[in-house]
KETORKOL-956383 format. One line per 10 residues: number of its first residue (from 0); their letters; for each residue x, y, z of N, C-alpha, C. Coordinates in steps of 0.001 Angstrom, whole numbers, plus 500000, padded with zeros to 6 digits. Example, Ala and Ser with C-alpha at 12.3 -4.5 7.8 and 13.67 -1.06 7.14 Angstrom:
2
0) AS) 513190:494310:507800:512300:495500:507800:513200:496700:507800; 512850:497750:507080:513670:498940:507140:512900:500030:507870
***
This chain:
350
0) XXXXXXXXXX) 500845:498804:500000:500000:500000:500000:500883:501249:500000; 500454:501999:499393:501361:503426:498598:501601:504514:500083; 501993:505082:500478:501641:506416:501574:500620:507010:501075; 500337:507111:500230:499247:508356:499932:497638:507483:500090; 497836:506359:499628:496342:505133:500434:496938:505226:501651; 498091:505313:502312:497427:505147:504057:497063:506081:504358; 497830:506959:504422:496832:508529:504348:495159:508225:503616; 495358:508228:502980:493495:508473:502657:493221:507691:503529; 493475:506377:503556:492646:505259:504378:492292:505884:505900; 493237:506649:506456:493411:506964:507594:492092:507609:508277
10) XXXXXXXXXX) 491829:507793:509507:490789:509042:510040:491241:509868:510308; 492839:510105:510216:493518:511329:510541:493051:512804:509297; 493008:513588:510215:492667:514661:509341:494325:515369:509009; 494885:515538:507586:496393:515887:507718:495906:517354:507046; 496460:518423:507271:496324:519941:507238:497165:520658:506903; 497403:520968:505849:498732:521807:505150:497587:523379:505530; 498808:524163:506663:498380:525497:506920:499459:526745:506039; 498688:526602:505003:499990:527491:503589:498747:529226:503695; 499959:529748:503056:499764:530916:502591:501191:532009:502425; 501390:532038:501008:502768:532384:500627:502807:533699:501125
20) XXXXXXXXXX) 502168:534486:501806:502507:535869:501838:502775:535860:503903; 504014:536457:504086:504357:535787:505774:503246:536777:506448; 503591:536487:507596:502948:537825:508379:500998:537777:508652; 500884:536649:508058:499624:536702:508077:498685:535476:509043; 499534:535014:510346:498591:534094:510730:499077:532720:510452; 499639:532557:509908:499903:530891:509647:500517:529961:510954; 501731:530514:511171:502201:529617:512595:501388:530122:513798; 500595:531346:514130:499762:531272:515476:498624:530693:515369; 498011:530529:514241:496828:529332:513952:497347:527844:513698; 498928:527518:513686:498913:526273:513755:499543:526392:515332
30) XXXXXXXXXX) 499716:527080:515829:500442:526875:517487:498757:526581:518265; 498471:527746:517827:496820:527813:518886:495711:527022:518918; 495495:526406:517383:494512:525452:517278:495057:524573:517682; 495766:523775:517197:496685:522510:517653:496356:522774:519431; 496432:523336:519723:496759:523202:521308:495167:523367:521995; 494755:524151:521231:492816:524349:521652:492740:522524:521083; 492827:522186:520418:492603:521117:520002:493141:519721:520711; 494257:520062:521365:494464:519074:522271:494208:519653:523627; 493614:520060:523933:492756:520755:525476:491202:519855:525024; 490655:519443:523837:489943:519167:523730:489674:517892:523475
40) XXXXXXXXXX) 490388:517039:523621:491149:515726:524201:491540:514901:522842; 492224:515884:521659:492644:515031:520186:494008:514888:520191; 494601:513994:520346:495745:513722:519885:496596:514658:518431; 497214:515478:518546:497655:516349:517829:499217:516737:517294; 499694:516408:516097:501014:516488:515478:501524:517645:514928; 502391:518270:515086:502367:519673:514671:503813:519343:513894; 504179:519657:512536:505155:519614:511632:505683:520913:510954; 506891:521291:511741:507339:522396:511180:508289:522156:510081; 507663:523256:508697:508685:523094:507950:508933:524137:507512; 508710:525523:508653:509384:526496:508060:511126:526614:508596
50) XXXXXXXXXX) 511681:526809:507743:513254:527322:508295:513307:528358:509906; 511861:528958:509775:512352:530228:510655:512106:529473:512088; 511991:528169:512493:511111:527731:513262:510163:528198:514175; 509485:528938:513850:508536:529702:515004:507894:528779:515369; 506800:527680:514670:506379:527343:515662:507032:526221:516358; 508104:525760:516363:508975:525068:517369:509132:525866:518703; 509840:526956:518509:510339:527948:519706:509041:528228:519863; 507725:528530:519301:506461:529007:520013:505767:528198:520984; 506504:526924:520741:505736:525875:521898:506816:525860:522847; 508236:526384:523177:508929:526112:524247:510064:524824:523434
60) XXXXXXXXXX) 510533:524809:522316:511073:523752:521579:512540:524631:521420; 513802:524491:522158:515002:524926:521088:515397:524310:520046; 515438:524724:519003:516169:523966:517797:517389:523828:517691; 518112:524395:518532:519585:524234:518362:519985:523143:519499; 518651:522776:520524:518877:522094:521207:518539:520410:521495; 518569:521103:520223:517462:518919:519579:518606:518240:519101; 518704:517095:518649:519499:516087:518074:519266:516014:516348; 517913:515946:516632:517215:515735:515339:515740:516565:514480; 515933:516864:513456:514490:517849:513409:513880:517428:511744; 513412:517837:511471:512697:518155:510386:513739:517885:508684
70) XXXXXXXXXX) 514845:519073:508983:515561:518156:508060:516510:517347:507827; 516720:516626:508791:517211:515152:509289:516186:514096:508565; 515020:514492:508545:513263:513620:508035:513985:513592:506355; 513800:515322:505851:513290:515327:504803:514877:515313:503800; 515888:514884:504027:516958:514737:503637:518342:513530:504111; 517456:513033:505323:518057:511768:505788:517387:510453:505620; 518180:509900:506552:516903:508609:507022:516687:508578:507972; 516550:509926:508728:515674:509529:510246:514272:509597:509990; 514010:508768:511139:512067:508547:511109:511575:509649:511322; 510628:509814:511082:509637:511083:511663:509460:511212:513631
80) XXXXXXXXXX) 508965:509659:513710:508768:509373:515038:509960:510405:515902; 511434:509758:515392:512490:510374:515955:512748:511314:516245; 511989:512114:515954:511978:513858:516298:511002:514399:517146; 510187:513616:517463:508987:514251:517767:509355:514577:519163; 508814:515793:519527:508872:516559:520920:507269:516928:521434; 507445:515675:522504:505420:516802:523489:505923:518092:523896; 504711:518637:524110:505064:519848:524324:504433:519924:526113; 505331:520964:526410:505044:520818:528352:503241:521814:528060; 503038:521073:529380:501761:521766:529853:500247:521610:528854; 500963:520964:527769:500007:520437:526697:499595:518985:526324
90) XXXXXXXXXX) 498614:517967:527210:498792:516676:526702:498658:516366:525421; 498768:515874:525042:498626:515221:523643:498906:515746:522070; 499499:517109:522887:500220:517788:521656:501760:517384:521366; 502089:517317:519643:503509:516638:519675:504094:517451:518601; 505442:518011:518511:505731:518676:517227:507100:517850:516601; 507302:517837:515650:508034:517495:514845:509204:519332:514520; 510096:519352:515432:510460:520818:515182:511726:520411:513646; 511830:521939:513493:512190:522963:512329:513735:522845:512709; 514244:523573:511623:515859:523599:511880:515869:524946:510856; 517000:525643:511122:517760:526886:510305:518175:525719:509505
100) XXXXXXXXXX) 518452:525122:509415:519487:523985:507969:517911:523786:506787; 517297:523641:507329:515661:524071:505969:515728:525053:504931; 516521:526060:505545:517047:527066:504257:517322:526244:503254; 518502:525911:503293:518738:524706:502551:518284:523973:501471; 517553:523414:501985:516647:522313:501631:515747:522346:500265; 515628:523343:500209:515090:523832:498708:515962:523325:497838; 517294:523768:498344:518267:523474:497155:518657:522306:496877; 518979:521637:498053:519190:520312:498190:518535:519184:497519; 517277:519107:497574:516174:518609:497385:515792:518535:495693; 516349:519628:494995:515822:519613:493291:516569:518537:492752
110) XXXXXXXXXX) 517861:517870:493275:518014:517263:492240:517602:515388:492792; 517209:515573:494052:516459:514178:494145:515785:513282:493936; 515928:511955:494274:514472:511503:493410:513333:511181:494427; 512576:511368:493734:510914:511679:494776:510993:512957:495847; 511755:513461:495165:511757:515069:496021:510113:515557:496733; 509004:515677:495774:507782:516026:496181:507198:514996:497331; 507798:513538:497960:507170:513222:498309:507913:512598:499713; 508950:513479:500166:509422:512964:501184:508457:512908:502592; 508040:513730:502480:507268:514488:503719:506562:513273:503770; 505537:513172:502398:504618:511872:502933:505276:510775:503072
120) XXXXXXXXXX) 506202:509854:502555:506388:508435:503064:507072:508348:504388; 507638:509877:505129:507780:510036:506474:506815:509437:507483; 505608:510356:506588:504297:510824:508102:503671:509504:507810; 503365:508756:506362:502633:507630:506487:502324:506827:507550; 504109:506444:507988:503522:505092:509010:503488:505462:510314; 502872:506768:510967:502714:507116:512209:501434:507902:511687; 500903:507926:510682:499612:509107:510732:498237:508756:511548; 498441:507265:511652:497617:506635:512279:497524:506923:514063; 498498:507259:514355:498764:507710:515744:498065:509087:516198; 497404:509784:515188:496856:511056:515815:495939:511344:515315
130) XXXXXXXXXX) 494857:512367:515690:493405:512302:515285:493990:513863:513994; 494795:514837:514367:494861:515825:513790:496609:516361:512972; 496838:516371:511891:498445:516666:511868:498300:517787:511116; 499180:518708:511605:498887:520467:511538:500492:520248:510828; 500863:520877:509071:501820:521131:509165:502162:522798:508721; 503069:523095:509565:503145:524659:509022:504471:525006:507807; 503566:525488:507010:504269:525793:505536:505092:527066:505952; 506382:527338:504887:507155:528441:504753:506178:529549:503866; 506772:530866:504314:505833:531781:503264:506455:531655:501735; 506374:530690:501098:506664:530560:499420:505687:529517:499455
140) XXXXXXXXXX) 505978:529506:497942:505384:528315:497213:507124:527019:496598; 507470:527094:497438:509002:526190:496900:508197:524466:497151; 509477:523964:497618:509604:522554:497554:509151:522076:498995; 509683:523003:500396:508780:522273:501066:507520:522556:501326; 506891:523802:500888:505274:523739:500947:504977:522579:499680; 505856:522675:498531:504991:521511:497969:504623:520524:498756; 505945:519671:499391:505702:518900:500150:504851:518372:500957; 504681:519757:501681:503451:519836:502576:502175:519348:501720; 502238:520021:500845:500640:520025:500089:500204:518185:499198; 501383:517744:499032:501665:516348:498846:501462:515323:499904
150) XXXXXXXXXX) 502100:515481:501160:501121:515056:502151:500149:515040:502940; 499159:516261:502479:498228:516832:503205:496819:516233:502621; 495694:516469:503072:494484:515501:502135:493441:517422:502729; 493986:517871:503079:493183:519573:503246:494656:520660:503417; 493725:521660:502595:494536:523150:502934:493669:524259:503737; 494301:524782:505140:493408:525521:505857:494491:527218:505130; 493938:528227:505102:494648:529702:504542:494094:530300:505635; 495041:531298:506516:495002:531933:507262:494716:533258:506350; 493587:534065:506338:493910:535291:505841:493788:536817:506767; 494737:537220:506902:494514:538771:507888:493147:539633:507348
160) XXXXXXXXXX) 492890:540309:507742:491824:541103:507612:492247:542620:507312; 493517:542547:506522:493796:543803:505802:493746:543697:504473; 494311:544829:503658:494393:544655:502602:495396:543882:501818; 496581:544137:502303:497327:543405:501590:497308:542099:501645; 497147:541384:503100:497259:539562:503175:495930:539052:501988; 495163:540013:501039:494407:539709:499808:495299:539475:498716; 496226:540182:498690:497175:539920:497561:497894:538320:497530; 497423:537533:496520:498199:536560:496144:497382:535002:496356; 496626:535563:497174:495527:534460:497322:494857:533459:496172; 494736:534578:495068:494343:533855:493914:495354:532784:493260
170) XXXXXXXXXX) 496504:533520:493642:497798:532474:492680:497602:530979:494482; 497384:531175:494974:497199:530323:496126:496392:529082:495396; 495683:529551:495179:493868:528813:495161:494396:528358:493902; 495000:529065:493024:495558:528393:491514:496958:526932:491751; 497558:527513:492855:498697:526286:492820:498312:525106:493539; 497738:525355:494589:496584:524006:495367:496050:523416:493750; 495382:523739:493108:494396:523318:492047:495661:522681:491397; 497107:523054:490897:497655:522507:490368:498456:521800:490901; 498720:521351:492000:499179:520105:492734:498241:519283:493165; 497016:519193:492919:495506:518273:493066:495575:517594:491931
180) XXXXXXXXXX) 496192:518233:490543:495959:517814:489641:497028:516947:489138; 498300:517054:489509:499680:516747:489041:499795:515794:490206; 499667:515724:491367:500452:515144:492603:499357:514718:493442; 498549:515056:493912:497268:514945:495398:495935:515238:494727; 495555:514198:494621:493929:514612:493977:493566:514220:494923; 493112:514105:495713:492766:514333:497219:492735:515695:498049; 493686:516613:497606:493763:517600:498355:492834:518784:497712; 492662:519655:499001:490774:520573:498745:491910:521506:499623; 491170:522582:499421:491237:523938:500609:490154:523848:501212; 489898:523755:502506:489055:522707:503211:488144:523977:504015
190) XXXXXXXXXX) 489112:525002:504183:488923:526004:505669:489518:527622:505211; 488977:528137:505505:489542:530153:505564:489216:530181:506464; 490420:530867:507504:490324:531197:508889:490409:532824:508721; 489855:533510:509063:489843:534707:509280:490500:535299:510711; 492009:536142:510546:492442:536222:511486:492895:537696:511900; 493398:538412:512514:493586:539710:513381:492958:540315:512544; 491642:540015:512928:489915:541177:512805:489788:542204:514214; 489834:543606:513396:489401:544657:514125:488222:545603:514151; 487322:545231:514548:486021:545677:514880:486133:547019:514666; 487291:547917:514989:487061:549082:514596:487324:550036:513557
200) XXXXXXXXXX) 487869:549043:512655:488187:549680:511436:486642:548864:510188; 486567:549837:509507:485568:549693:508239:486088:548463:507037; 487369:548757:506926:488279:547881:505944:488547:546276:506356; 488513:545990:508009:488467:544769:508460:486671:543758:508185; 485755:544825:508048:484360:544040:507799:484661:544266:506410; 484889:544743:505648:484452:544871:504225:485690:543525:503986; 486682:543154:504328:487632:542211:503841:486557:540546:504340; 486212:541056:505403:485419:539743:506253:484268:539521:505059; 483265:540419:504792:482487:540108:503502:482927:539823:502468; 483963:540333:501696:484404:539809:500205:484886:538330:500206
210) XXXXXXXXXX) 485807:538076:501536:486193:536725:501789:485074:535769:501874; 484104:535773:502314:482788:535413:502385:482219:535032:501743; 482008:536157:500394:481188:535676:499143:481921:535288:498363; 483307:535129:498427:484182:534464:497336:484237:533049:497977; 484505:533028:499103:485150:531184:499251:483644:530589:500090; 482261:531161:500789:481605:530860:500797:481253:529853:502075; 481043:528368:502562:480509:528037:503586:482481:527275:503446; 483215:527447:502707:485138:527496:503445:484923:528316:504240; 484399:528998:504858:485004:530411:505507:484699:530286:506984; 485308:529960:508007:484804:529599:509161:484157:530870:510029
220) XXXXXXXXXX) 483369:530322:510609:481954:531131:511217:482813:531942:512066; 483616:531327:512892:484501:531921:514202:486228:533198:513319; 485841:534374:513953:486927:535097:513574:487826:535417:514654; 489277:534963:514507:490002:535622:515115:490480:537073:515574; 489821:537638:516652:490254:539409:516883:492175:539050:516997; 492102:540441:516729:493709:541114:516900:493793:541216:518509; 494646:540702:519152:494791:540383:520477:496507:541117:520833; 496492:541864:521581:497722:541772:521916:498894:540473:522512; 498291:539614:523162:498333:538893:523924:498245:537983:522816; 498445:537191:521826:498427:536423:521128:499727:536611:520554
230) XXXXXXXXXX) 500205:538167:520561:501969:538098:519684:502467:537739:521258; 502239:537966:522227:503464:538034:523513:503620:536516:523836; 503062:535732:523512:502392:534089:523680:504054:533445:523540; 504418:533717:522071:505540:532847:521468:506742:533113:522388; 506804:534503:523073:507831:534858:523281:508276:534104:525015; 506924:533749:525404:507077:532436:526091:507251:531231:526268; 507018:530614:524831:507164:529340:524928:505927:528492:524784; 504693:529266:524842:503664:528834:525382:502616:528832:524252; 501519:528440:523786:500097:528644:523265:499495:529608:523979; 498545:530734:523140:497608:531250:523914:497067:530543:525093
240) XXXXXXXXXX) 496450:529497:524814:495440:528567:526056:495877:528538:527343; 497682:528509:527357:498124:527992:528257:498714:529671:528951; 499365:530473:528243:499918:531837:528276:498835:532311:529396; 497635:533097:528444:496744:533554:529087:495323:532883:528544; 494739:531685:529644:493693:531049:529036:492509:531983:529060; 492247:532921:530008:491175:533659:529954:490568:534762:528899; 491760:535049:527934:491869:536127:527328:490887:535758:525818; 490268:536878:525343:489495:536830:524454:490259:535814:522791; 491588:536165:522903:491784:535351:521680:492555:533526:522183; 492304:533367:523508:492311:531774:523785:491354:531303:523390
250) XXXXXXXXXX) 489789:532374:523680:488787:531352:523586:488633:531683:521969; 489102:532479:521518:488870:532222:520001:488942:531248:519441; 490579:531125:520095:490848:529249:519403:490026:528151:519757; 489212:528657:521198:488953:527248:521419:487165:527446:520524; 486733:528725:519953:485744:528497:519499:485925:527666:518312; 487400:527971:517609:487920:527637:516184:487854:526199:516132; 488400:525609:517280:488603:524032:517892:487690:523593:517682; 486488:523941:518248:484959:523458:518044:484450:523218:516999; 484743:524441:516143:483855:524543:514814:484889:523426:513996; 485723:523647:513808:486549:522217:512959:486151:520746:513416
260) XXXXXXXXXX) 485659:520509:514626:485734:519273:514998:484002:519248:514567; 482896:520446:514452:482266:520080:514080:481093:520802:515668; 481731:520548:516395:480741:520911:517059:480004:522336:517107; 479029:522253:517735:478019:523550:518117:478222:524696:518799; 478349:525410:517893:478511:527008:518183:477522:527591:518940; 478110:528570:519668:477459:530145:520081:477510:531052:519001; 476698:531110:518273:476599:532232:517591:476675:534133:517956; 476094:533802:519173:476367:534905:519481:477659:535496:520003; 478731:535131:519929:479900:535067:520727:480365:536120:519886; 481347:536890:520733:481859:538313:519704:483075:538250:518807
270) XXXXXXXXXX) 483157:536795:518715:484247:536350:517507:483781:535890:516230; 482473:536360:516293:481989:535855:515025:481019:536981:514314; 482102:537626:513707:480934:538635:513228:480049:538719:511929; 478852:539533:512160:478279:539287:510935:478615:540544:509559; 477824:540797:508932:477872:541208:507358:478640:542643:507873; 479819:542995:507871:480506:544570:507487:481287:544269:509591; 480975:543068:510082:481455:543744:511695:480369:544041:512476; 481024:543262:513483:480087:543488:514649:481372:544088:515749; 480637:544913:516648:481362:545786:517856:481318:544450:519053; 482849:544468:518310:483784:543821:519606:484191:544085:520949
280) XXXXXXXXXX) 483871:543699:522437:483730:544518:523415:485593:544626:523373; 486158:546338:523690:487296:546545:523588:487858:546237:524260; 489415:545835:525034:490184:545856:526130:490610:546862:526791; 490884:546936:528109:489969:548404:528785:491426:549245:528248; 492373:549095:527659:492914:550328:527168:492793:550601:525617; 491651:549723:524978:491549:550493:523847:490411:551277:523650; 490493:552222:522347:489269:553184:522746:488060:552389:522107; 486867:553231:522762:485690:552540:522401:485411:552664:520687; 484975:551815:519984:484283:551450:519127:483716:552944:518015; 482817:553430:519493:482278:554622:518757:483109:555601:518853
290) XXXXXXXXXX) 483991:556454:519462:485110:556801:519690:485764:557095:518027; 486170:557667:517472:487226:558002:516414:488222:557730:516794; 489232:556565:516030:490321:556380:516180:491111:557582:515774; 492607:557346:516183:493445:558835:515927:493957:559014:514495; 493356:558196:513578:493721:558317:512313:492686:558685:511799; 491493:558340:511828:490293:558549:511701:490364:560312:511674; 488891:560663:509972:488940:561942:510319:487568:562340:510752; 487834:563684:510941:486695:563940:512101:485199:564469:511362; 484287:563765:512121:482374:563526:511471:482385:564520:510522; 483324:566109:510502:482596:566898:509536:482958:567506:508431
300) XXXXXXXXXX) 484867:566512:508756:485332:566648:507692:485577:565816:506325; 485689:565491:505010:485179:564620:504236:486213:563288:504040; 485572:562039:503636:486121:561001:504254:487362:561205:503168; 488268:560427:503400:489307:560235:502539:489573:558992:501494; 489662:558860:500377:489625:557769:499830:489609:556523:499765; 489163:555377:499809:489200:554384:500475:490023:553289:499971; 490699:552568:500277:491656:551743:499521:490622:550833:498375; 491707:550680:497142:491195:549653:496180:491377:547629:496821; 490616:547276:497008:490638:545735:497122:491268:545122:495922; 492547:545252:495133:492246:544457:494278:493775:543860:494173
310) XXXXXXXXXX) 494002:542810:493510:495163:541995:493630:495701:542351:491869; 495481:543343:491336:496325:544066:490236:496267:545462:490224; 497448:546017:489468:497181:547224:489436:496793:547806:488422; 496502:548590:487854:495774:549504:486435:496956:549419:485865; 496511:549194:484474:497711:548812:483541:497573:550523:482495; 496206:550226:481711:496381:551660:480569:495221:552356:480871; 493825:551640:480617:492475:552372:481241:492403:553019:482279; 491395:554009:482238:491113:554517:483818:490065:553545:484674; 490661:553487:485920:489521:552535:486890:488591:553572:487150; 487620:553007:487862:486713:553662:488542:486749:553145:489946
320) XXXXXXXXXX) 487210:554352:490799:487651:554039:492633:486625:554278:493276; 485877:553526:494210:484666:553684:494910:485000:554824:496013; 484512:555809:496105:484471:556841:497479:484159:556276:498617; 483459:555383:498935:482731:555132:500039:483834:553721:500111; 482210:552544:501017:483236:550950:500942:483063:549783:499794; 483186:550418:498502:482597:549438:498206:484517:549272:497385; 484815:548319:496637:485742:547701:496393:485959:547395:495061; 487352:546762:494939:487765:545697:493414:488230:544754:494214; 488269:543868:493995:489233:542747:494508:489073:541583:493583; 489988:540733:493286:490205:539418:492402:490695:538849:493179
330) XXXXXXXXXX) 489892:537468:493732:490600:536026:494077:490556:534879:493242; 490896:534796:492179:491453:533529:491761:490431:534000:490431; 490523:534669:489874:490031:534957:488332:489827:536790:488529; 488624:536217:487957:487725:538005:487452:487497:538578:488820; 487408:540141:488302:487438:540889:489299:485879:541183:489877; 485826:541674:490655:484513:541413:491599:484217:542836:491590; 483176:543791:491260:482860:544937:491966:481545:545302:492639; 481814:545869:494130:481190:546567:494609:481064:548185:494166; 479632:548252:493771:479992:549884:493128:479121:550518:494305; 479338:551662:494623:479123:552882:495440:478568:554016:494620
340) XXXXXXXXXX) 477512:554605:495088:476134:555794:494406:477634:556628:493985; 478607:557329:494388:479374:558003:494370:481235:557810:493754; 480838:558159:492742:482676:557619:492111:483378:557969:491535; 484505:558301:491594:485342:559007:491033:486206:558578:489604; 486483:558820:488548:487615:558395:487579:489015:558989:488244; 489605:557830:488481:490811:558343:488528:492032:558036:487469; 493031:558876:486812:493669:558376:485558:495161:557535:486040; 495202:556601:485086:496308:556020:485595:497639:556660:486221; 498212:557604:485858:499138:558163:486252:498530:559088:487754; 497682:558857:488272:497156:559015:489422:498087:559018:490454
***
């Protein structure tokens, strides 16, 4: 039997968490779920294959202080098993840590044979050992996110709730489609996690809706707020859950935990907002909601242009830029518009 039938055969759910653009969520949604997820009694594998190892050091893992890691796996013959590290204060969570020598590995790796498929005949004969395997991709599209995406049977995309973590998404959704087709026909983009959502900006609901009507019931119900306390996490060693369990973006994860495994939501919970944003109760040093932020201009003076949503830029024609919120944006083809009563031509050399 091939790795890629034990994998399918398996009940393990395997999870390539990609998205080529950094900065956007990828290793604190594989540190936090993984760990909401084993608080919730699943046996859980966490596979780092970014070079930078964050989420190794984010669980309390030194990499310089291991024997063996990741590319020892994907360039040796050590087992997968052989690396694996629990993580303290977390039962049933296990990571497979990262190494600075992954730089590397790109290079290493092109002239091999079965290069695309190390990762899987690794994880095959232990996939059976865990209900969930979280692996976290580098921000490219190289050889070991292929990898990843070769042993994975789902792709979850972390996307920020600004403008830019929109850019590139489409070539995303295009290279998944072309490693489904060439390598993993098995593999789907399964999940859009929506992550550091701010209730008080206009541009964070209007990103939450376009994401919405483009990828549709992918788009998980539960949104991650922007937490302070979610960047200070890593610098402990720790998962949100365990850092600060009380804090509004622990229980995010653990709403996130829920909804993946399937279970029953609170809808009403203030991590889940509806059409444009819902008012998130603030943390007592940020300002209120209704309040004008300090960038923000003031009720009577006129608004200022609103950013374009779109993942190209004007080539020779003039666009037409919405005044208000309405948008351009392209994920993975044609462009989408929201038009606004009010609009301006603006000329390319704008």
């Amino acid at each position: 039997m091939t790795s890629s039938e034990l994998i399918a055969q398996s009940k393990t759910r395997v999870i390539a968490i990609a998205n080529q653009k950094g900065g956007v969520g990828k290793t604190t949604t594989t540190v936090n779920l993984g760990a909401a997820l084993a608080e919730l009694g699943q046996r859980v594998l966490l596979i780092d294959l970014d070079p930078q190892a964050n989420a190794s050091t984010g669980l309390g893992i030194n990499p310089r202080a291991i024997e063996k890691n990741m590319y020892d796996v994907l360039l040796g013959d050590t087992p997968l098993e052989d690396t694996l590290e629990p993580v303290a204060d977390v039962e049933g969570l296990f990571v497979a840590p990262s190494s600075l020598d992954l730089a590397g590995a790109e290079i290493e790796l092109v002239p091999g044979f079965n290069r695309e498929r190390r990762l899987i005949d690794a994880l095959a004969p232990i996939v059976g050992d865990y209900d969930y395997v979280f692996i976290d991709c580098p921000p490219s599209l190289g050889l070991l996110t292929i990898n990843a995406l070769v042993a994975a049977t789902e792709v979850l995309v972390p996307i920020q709730c600004e403008y830019y973590a929109l850019e590139g998404v489409g070539q995303l959704v295009r290279n998944v489609e072309l490693v489904r087709k060439s390598l993993n026909q098995s593999l789907e983009i399964s999940t859009i996690v929506l992550v550091m959502y701010d209730a008080r900006t206009k541009l964070a609901g209007q990103v939450v809706d376009e994401v919405r009507n483009h990828f549709g019931e992918k788009v998980c119900k539960i949104v991650i707020p922007r937490v302070v306390r979610l960047s200070e996490a890593p610098s402990y060693g720790q998962p949100i859950t365990v850092f600060d369990p009380e804090n509004r973006g622990a229980q995010a994860y653990r709403d996130l935990a829920n909804e993946v495994l399937g279970n029953e939501l609170n809808l009403d919970d203030d991590n889940v907002p509806s059409s444009g944003g819902v008012e998130i109760v603030p943390a007592p040093d940020d300002p209120a909601p209704d309040d004008p932020a300090p960038d923000d201009p003031a009720p009577d003076d006129p608004a200022p242009p609103q950013p374009q949503l779109g993942l190209d830029e004007p080539t020779a024609a003039p666009i037409k830029r919405p005044s208000g919120l309405g948008a351009t944006m392209i994920l993975g083809g044609s462009p989408e518009v929201m038009p606004e009563a009010d609009s301006e031509t603006l000329e390319e050399n704008e």
